[in-house]
C-alpha positions in Angstrom: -41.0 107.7 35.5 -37.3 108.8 34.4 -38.8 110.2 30.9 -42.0 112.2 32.8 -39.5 115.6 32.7 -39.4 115.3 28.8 -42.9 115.4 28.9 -44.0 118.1 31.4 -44.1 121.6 30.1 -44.3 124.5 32.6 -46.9 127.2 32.4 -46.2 130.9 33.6 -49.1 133.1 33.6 -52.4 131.4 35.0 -54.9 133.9 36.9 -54.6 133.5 40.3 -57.4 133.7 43.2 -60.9 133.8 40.0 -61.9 130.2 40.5 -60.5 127.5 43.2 -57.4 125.2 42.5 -59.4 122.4 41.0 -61.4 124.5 38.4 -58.1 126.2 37.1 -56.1 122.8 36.9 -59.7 121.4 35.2 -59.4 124.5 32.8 -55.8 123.8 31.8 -56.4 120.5 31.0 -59.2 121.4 28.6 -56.9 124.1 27.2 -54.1 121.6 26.7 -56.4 118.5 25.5 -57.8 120.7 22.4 -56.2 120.1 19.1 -56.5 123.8 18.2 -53.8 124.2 20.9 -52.0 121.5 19.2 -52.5 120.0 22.8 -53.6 115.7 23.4 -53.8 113.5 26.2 -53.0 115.1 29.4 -51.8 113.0 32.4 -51.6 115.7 35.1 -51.7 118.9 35.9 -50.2 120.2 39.0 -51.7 123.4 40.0 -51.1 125.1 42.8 -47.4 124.8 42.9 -44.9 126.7 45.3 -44.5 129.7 42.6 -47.0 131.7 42.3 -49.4 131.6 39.1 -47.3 128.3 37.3 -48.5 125.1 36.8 -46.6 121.9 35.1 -48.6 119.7 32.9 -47.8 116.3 31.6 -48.5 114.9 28.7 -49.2 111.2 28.1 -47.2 111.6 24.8 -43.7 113.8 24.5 -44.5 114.6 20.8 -47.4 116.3 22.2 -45.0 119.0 24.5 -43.0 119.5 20.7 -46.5 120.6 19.1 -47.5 122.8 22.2 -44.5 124.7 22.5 -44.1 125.4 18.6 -47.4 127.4 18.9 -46.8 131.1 18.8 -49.8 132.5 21.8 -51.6 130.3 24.2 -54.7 132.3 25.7 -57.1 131.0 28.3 -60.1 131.3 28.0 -63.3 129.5 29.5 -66.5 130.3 30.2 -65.8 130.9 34.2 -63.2 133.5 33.4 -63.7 137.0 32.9 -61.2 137.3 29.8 -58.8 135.8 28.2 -55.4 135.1 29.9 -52.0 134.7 27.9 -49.5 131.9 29.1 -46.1 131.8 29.0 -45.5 127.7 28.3 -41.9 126.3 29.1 -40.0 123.3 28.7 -40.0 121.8 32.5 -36.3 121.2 32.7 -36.1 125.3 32.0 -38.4 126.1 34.7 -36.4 124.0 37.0 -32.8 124.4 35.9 -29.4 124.6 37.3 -29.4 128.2 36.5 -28.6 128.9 40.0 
């Protein structure tokens, strides 16, 4: 449990109000299991949270948040939505810092 923050990644950007919470969290999962997102196993995603349009998603293995974070663009995309959607992906501990 202490290590989960090393392997959550925050994501800025997800379309809000298209589909209901379960789809979206359902779509980022896909997006972050596919290898040509350099993304793997995905333990959780927790969408909706407090801010609007962010969701965290944990990873079963921290190597995997290294590989998704190197990539340059992340876009949405899934059938049920009407485009593609760029997301701004984060280190966790950035998201929720002492940068108060």
């Amino acid at each position: 449990q202490a290590a989960r923050p090393t392997r959550t990644i925050a994501i800025a950007g997800v379309p809000e109000g298209l589909l209901q919470d379960e789809v979206m969290a359902d779509i980022l999962t896909i997006h972050f299991q596919k290898s040509r997102n350099n993304g793997g196993d995905v333990e959780e995603v927790a969408y909706p949270t407090p801010s609007k349009g962010v969701a965290f998603v944990t990873f079963e293995d921290q190597a995997v948040v290294e590989r998704v974070l190197r990539k340059d663009q992340h876009l949405l995309e899934d059938r049920r939505l009407s485009r593609r959607y760029p997301l701004t992906v984060t280190r966790y501990c950035d998201s929720v810092s002492d940068n108060v």
